[in-house]
PDB file of N, H, CA, C and O in Angstrom:
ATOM      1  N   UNK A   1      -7.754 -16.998 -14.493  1.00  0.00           N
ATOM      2  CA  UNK A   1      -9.015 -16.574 -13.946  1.00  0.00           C
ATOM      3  C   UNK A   1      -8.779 -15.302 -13.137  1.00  0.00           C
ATOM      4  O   UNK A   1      -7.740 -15.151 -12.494  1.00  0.00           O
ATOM      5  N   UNK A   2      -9.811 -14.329 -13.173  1.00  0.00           N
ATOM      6  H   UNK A   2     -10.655 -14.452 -13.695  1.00  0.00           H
ATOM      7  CA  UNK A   2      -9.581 -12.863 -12.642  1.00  0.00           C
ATOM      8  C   UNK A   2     -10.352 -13.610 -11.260  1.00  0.00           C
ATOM      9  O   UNK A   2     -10.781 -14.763 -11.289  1.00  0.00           O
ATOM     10  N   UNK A   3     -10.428 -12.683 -10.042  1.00  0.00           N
ATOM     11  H   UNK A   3     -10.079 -11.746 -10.019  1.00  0.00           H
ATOM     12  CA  UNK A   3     -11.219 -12.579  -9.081  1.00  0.00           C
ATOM     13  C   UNK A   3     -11.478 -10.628  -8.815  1.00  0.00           C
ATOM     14  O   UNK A   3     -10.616  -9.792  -8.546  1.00  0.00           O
ATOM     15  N   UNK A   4     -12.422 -10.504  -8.945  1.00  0.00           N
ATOM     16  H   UNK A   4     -13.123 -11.183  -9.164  1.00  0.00           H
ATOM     17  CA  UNK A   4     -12.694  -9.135  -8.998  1.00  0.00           C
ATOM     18  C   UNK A   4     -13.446  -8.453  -7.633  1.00  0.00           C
ATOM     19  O   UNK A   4     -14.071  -7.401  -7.760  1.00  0.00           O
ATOM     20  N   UNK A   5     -13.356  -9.007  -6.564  1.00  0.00           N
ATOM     21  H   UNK A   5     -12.847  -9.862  -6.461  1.00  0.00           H
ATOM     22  CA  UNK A   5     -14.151  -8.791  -5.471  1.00  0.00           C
ATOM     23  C   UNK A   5     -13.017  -9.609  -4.516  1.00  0.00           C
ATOM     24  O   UNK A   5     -13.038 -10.838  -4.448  1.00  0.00           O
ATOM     25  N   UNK A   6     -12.326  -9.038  -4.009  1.00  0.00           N
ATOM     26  H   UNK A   6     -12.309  -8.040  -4.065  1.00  0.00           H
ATOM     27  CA  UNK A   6     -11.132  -9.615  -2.869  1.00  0.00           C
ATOM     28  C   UNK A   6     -11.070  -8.573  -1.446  1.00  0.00           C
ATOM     29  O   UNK A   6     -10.920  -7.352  -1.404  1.00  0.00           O
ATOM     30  N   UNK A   7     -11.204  -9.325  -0.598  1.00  0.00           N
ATOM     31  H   UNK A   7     -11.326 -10.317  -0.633  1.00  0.00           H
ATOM     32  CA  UNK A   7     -10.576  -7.736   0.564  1.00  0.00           C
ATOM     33  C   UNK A   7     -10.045  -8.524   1.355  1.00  0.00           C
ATOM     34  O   UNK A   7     -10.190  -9.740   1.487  1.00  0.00           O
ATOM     35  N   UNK A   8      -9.479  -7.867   1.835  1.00  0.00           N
ATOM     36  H   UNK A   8      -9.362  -6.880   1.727  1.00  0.00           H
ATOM     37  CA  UNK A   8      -7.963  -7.925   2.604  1.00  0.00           C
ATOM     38  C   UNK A   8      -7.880  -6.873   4.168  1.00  0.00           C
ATOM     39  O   UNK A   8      -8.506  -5.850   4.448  1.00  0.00           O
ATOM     40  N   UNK A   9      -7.317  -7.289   4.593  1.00  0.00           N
ATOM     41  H   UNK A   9      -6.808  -8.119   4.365  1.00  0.00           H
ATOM     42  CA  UNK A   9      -7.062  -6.430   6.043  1.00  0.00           C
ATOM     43  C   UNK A   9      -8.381  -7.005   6.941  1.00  0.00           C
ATOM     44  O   UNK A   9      -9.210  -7.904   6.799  1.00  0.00           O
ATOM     45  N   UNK A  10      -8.061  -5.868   8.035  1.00  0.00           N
ATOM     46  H   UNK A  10      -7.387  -5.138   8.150  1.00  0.00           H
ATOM     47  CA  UNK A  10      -9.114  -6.003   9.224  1.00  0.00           C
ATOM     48  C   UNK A  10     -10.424  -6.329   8.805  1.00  0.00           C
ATOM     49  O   UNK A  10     -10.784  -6.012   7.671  1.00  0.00           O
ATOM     50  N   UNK A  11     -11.272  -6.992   9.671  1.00  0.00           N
ATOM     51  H   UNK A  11     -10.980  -7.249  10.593  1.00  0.00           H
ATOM     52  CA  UNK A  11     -12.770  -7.568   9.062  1.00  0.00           C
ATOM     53  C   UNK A  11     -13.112  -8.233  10.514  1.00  0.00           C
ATOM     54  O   UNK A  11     -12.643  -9.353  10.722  1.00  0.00           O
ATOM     55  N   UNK A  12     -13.690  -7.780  11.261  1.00  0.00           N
ATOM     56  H   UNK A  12     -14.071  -6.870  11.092  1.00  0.00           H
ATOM     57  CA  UNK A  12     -14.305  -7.724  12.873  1.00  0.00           C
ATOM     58  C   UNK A  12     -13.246  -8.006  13.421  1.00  0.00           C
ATOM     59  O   UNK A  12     -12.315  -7.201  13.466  1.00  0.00           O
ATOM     60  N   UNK A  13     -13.176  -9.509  14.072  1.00  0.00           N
ATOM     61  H   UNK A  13     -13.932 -10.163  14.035  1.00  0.00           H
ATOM     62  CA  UNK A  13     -11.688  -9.178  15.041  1.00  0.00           C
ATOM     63  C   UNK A  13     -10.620 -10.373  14.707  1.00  0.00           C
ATOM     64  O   UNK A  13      -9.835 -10.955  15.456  1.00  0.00           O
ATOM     65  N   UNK A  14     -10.954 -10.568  12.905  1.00  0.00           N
ATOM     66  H   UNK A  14     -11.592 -10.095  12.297  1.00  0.00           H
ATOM     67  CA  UNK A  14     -10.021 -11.161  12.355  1.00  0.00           C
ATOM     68  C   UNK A  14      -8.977 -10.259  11.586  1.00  0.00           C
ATOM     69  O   UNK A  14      -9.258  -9.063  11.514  1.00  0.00           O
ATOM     70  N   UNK A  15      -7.948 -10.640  11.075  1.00  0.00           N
ATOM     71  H   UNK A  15      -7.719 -11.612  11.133  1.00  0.00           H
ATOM     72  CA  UNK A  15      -7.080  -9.913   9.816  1.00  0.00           C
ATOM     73  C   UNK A  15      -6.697 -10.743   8.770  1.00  0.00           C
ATOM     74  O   UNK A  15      -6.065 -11.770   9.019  1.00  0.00           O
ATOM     75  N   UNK A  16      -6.957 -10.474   7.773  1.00  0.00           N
ATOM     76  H   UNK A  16      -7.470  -9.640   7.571  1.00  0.00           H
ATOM     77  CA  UNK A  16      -6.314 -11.205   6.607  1.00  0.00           C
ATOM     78  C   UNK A  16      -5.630 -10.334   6.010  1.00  0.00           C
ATOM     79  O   UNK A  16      -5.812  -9.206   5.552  1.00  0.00           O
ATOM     80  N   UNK A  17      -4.452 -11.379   6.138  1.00  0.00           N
ATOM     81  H   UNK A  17      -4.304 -12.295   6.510  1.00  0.00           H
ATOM     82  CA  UNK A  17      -3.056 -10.461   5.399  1.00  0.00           C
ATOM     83  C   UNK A  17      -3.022 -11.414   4.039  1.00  0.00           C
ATOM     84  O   UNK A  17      -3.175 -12.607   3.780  1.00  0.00           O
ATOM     85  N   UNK A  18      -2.724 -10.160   3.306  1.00  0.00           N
ATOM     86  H   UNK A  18      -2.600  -9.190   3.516  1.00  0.00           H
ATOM     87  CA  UNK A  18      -2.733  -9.990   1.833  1.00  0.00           C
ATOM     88  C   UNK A  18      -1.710 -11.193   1.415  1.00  0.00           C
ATOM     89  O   UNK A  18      -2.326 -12.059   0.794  1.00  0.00           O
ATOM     90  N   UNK A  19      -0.564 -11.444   1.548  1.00  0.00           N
ATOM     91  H   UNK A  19      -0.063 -10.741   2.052  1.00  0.00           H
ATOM     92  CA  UNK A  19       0.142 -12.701   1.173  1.00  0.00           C
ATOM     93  C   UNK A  19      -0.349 -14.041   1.658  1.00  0.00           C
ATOM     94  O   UNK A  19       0.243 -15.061   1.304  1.00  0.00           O
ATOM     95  N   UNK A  20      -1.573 -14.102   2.578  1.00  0.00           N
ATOM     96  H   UNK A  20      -2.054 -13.273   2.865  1.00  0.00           H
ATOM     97  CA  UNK A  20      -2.026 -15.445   2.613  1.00  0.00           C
ATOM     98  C   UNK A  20      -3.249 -15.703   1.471  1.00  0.00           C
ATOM     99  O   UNK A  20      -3.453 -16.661   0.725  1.00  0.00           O
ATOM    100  N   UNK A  21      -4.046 -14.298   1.684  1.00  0.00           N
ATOM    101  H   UNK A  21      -3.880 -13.520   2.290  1.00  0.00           H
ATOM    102  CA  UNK A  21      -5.330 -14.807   0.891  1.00  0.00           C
ATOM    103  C   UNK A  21      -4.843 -14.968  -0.290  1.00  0.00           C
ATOM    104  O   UNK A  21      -4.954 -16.058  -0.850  1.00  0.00           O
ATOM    105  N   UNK A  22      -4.075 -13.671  -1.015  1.00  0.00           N
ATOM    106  H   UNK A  22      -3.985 -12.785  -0.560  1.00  0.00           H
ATOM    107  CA  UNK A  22      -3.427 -14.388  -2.473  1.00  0.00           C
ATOM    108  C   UNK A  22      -3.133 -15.177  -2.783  1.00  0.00           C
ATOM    109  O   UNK A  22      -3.685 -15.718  -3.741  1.00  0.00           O
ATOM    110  N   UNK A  23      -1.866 -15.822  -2.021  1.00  0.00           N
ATOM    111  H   UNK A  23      -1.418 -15.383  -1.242  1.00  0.00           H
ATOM    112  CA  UNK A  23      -1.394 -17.359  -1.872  1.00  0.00           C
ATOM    113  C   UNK A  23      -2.529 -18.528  -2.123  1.00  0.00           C
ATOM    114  O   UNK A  23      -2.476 -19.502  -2.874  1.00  0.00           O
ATOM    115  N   UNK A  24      -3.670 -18.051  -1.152  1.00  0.00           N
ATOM    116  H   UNK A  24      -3.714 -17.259  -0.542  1.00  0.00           H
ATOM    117  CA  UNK A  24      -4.141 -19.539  -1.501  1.00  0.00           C
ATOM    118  C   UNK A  24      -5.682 -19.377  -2.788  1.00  0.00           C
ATOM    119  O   UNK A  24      -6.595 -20.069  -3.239  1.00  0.00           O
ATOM    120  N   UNK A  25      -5.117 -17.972  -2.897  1.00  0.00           N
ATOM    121  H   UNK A  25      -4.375 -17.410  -2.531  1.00  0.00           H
ATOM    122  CA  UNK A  25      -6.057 -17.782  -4.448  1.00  0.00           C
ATOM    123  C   UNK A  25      -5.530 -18.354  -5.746  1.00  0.00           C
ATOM    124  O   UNK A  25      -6.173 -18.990  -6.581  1.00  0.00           O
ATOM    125  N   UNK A  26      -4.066 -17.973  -5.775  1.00  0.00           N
ATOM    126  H   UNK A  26      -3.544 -17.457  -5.096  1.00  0.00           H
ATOM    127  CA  UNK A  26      -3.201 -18.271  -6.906  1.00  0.00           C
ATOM    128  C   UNK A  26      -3.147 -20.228  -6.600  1.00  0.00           C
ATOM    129  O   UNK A  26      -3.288 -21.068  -7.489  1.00  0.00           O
ATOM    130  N   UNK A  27      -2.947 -20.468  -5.361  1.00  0.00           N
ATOM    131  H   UNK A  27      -2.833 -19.786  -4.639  1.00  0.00           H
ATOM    132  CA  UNK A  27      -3.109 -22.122  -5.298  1.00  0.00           C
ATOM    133  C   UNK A  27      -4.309 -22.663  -6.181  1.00  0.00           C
ATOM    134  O   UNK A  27      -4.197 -23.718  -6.806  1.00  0.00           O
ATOM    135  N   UNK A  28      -5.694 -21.743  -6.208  1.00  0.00           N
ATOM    136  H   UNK A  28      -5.786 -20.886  -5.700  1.00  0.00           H
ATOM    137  CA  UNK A  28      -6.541 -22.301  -6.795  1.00  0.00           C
ATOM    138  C   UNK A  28      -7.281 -21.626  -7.848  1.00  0.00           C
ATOM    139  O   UNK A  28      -8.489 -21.390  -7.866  1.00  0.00           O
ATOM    140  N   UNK A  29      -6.220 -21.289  -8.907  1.00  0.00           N
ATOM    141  H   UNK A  29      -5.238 -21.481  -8.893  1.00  0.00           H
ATOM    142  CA  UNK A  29      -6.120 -20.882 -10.476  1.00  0.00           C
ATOM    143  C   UNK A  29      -6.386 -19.449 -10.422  1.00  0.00           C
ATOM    144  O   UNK A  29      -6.929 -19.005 -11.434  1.00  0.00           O
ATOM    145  N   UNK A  30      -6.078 -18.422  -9.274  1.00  0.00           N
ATOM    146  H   UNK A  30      -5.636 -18.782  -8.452  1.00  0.00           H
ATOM    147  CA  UNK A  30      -6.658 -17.373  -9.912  1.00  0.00           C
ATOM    148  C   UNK A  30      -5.420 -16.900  -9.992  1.00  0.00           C
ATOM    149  O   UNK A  30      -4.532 -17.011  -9.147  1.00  0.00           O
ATOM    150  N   UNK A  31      -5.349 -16.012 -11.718  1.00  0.00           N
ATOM    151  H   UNK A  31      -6.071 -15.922 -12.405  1.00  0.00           H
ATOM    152  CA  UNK A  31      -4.154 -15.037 -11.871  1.00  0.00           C
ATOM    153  C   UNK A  31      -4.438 -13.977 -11.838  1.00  0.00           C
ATOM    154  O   UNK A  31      -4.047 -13.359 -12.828  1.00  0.00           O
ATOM    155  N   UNK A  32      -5.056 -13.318 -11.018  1.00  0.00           N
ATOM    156  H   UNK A  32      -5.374 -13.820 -10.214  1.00  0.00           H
ATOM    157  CA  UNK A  32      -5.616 -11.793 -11.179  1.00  0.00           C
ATOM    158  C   UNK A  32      -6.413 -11.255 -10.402  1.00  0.00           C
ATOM    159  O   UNK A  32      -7.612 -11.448 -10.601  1.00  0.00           O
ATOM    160  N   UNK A  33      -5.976 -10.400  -9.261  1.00  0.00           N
ATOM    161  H   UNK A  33      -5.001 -10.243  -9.100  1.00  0.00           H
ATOM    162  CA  UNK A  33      -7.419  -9.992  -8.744  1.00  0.00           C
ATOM    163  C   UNK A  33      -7.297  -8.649  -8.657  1.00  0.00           C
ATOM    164  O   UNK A  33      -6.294  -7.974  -8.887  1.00  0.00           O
ATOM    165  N   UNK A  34      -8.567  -8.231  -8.251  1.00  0.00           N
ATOM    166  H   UNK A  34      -9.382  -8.779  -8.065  1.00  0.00           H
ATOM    167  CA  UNK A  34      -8.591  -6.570  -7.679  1.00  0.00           C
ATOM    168  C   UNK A  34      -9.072  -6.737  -5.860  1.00  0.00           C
ATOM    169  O   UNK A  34      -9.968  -7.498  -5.496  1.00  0.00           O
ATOM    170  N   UNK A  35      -8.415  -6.023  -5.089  1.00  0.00           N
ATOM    171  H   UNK A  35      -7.687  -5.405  -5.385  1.00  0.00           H
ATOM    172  CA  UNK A  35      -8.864  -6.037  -3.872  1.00  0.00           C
ATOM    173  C   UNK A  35      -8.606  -4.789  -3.476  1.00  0.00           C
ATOM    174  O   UNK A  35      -7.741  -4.036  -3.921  1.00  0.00           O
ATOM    175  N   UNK A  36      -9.628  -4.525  -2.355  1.00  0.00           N
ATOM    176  H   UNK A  36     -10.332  -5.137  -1.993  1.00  0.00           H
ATOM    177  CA  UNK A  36      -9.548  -3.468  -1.470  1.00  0.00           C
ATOM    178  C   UNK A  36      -9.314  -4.182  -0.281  1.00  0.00           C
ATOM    179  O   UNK A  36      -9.488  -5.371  -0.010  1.00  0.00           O
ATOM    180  N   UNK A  37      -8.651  -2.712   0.740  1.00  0.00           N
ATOM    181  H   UNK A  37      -8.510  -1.747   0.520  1.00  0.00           H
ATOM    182  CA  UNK A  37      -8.462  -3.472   1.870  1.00  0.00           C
ATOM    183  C   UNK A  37      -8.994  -1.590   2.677  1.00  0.00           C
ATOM    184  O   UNK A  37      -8.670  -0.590   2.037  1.00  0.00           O
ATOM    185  N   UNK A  38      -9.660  -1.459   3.840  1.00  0.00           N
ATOM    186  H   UNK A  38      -9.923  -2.272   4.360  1.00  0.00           H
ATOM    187  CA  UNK A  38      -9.558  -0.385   4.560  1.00  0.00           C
ATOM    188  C   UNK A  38      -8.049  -0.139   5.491  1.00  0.00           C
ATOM    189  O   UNK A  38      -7.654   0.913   5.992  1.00  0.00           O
ATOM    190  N   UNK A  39      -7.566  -1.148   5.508  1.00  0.00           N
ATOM    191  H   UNK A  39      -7.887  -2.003   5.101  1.00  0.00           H
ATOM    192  CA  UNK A  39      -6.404  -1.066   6.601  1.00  0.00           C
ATOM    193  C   UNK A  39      -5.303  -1.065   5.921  1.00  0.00           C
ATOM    194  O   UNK A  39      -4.309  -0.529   6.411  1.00  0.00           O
ATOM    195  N   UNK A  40      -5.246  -1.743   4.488  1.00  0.00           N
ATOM    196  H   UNK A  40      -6.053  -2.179   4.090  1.00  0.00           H
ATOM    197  CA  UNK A  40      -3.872  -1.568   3.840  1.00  0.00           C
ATOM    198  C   UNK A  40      -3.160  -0.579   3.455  1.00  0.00           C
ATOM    199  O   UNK A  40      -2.025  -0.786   3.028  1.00  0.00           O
ATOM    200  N   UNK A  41      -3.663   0.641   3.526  1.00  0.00           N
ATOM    201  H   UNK A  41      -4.586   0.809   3.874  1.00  0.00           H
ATOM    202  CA  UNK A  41      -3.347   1.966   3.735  1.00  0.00           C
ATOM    203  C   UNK A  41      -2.942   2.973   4.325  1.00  0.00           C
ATOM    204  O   UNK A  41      -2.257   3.892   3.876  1.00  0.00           O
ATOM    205  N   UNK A  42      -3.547   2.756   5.818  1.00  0.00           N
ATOM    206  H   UNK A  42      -4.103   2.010   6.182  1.00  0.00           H
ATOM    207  CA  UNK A  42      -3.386   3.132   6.591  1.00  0.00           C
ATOM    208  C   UNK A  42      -2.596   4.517   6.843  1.00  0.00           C
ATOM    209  O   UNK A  42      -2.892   5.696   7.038  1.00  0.00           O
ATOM    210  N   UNK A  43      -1.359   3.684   6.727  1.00  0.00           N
ATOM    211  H   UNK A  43      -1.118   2.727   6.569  1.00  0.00           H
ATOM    212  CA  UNK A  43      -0.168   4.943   6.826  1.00  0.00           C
ATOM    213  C   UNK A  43       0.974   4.682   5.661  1.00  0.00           C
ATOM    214  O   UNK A  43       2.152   4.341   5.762  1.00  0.00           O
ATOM    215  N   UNK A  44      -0.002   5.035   4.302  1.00  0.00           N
ATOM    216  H   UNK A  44      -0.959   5.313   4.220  1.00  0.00           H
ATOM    217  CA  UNK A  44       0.948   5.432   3.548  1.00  0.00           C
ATOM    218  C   UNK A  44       0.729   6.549   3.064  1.00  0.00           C
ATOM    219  O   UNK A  44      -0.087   7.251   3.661  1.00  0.00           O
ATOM    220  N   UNK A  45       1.309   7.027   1.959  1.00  0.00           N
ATOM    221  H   UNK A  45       1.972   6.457   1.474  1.00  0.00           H
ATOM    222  CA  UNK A  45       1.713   8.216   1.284  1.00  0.00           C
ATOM    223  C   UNK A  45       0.305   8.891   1.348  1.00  0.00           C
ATOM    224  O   UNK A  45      -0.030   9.893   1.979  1.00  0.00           O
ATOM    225  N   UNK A  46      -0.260   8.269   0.719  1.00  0.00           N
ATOM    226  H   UNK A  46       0.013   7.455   0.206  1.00  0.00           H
ATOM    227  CA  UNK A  46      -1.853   8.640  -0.455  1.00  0.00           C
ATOM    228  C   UNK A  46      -2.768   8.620   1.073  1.00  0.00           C
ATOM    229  O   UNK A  46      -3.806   9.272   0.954  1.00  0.00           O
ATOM    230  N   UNK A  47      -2.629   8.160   2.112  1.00  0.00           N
ATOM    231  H   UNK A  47      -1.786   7.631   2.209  1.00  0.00           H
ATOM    232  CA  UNK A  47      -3.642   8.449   3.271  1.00  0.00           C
ATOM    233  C   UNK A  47      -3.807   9.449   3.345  1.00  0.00           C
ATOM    234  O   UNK A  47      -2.846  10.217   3.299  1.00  0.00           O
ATOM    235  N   UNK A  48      -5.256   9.974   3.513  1.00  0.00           N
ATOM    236  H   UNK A  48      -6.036   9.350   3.550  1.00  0.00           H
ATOM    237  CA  UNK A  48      -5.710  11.067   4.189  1.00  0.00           C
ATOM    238  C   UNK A  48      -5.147  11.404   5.464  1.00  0.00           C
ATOM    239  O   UNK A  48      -4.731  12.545   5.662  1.00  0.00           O
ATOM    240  N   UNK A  49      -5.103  10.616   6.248  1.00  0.00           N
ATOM    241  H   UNK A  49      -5.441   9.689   6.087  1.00  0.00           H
ATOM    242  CA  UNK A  49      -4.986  10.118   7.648  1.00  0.00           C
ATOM    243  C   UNK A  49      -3.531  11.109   7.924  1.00  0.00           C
ATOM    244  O   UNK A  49      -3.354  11.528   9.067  1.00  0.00           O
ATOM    245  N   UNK A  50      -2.678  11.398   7.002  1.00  0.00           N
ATOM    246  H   UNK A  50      -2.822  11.057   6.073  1.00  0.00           H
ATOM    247  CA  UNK A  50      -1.259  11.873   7.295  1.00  0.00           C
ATOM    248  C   UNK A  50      -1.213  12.732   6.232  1.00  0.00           C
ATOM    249  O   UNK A  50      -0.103  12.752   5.701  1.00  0.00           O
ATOM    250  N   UNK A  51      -2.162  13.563   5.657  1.00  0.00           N
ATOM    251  H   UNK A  51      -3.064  13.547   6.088  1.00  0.00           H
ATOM    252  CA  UNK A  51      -1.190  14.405   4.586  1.00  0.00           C
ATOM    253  C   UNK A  51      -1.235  15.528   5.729  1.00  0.00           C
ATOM    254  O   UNK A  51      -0.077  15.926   5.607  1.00  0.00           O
ATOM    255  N   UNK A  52      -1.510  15.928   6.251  1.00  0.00           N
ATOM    256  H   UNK A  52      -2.452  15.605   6.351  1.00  0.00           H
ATOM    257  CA  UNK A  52      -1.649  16.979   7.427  1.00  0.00           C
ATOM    258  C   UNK A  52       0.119  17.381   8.162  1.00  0.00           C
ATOM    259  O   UNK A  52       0.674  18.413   8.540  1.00  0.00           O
ATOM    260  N   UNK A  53       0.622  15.478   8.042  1.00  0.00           N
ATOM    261  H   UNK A  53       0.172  14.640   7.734  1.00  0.00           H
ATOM    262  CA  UNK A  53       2.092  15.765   9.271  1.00  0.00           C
ATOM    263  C   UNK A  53       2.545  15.988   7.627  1.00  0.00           C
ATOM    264  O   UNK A  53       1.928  15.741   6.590  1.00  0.00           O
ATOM    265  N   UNK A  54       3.530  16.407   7.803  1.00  0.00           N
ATOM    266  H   UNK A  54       4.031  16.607   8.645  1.00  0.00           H
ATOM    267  CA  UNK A  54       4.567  16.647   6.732  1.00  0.00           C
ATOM    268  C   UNK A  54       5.790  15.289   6.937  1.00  0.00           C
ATOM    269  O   UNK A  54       6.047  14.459   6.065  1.00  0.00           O
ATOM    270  N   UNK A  55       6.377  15.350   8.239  1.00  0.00           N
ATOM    271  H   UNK A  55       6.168  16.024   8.948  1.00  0.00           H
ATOM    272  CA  UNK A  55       7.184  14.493   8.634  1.00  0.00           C
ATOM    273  C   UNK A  55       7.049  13.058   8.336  1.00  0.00           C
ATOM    274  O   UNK A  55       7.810  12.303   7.730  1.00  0.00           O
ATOM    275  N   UNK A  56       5.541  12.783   9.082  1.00  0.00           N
ATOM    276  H   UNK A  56       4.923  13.396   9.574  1.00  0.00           H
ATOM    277  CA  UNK A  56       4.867  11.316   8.467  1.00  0.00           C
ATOM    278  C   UNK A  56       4.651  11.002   7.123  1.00  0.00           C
ATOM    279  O   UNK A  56       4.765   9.830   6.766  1.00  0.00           O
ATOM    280  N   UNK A  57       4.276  12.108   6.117  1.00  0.00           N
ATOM    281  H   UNK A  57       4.183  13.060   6.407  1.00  0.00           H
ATOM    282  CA  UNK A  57       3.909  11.956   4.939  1.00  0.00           C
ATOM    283  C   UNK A  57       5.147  11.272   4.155  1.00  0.00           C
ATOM    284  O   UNK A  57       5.072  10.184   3.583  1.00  0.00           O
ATOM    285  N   UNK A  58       6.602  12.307   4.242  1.00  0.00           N
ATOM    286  H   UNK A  58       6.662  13.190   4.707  1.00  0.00           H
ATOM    287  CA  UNK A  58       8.018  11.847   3.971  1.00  0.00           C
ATOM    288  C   UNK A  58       8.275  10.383   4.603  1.00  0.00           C
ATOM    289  O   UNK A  58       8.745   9.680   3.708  1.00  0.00           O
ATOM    290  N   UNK A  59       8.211  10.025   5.197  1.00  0.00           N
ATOM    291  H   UNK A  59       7.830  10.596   5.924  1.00  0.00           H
ATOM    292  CA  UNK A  59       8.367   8.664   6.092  1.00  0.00           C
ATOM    293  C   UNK A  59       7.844   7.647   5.456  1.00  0.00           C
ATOM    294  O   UNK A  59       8.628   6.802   5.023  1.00  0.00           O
ATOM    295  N   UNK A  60       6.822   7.522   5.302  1.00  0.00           N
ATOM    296  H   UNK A  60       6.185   8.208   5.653  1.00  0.00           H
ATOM    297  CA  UNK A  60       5.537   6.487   4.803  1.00  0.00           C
ATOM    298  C   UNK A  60       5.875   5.710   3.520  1.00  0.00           C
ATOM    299  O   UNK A  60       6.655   6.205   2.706  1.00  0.00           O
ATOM    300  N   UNK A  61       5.366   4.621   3.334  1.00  0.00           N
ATOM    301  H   UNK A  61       4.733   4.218   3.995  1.00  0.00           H
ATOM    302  CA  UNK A  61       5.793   3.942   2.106  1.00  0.00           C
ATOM    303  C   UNK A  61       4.441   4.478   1.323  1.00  0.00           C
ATOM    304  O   UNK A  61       3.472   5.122   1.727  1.00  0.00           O
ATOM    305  N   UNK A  62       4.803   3.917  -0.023  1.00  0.00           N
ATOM    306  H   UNK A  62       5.590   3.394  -0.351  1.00  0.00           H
ATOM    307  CA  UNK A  62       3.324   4.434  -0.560  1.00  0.00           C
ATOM    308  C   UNK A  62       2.580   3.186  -0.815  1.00  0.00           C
ATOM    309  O   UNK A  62       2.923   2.029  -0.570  1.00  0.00           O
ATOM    310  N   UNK A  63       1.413   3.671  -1.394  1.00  0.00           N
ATOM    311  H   UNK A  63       1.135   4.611  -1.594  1.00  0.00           H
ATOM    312  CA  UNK A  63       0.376   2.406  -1.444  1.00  0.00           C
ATOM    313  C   UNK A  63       1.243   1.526  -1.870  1.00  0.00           C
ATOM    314  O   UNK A  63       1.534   0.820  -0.904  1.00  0.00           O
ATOM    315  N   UNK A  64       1.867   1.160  -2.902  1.00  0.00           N
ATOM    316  H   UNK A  64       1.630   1.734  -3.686  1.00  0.00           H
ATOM    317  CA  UNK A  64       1.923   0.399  -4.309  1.00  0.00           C
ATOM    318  C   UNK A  64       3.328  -0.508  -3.560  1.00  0.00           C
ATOM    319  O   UNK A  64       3.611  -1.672  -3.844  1.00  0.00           O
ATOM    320  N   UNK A  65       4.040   0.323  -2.608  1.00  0.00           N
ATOM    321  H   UNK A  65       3.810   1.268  -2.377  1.00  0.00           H
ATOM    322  CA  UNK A  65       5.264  -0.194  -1.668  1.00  0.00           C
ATOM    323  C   UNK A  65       4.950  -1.520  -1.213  1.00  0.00           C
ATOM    324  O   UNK A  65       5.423  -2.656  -1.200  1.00  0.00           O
ATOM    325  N   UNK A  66       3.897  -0.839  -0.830  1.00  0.00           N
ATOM    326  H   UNK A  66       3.513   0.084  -0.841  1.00  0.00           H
ATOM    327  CA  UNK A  66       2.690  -2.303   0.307  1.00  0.00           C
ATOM    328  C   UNK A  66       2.710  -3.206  -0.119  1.00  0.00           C
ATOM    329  O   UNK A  66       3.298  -4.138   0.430  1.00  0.00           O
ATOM    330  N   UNK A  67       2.240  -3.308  -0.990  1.00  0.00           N
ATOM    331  H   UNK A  67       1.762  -2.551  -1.436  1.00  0.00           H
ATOM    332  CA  UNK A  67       1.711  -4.402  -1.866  1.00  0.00           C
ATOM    333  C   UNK A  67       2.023  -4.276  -3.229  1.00  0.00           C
ATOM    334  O   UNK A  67       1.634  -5.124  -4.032  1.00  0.00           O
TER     335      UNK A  67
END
């Protein structure tokens, strides 16, 4: 089973981290999802947020590292 609507990260003044919600998606038959997250990004490669430092940009894992 796909799940095509997943998000992940910050969401008011909770967090859901990505290895729990999966976890207990895959517990209950799903093999597949697509998710966004606003925070899972943050500070990687592909952020806007850092192509500016050069230093940070080199540093950073990239999206795909993440997760």
């Amino acid at each position: 089973m796909t799940d095509f609507h997943v998000h992940i990260g910050q969401y008011e003044k909770a967090y859901y981290y990505a290895d729990r919600v999966f976890s207990v998606l895959k517990k209950n038959g799903v093999d597949e999802v697509y998710f966004s997250s606003t925070t899972s990004c943050i500070f990687c490669k592909e952020s806007t947020n850092i192509r500016f430092s050069e230093h940070e940009r080199k540093n950073a894992p990239s999206a795909s590292t993440l997760y």
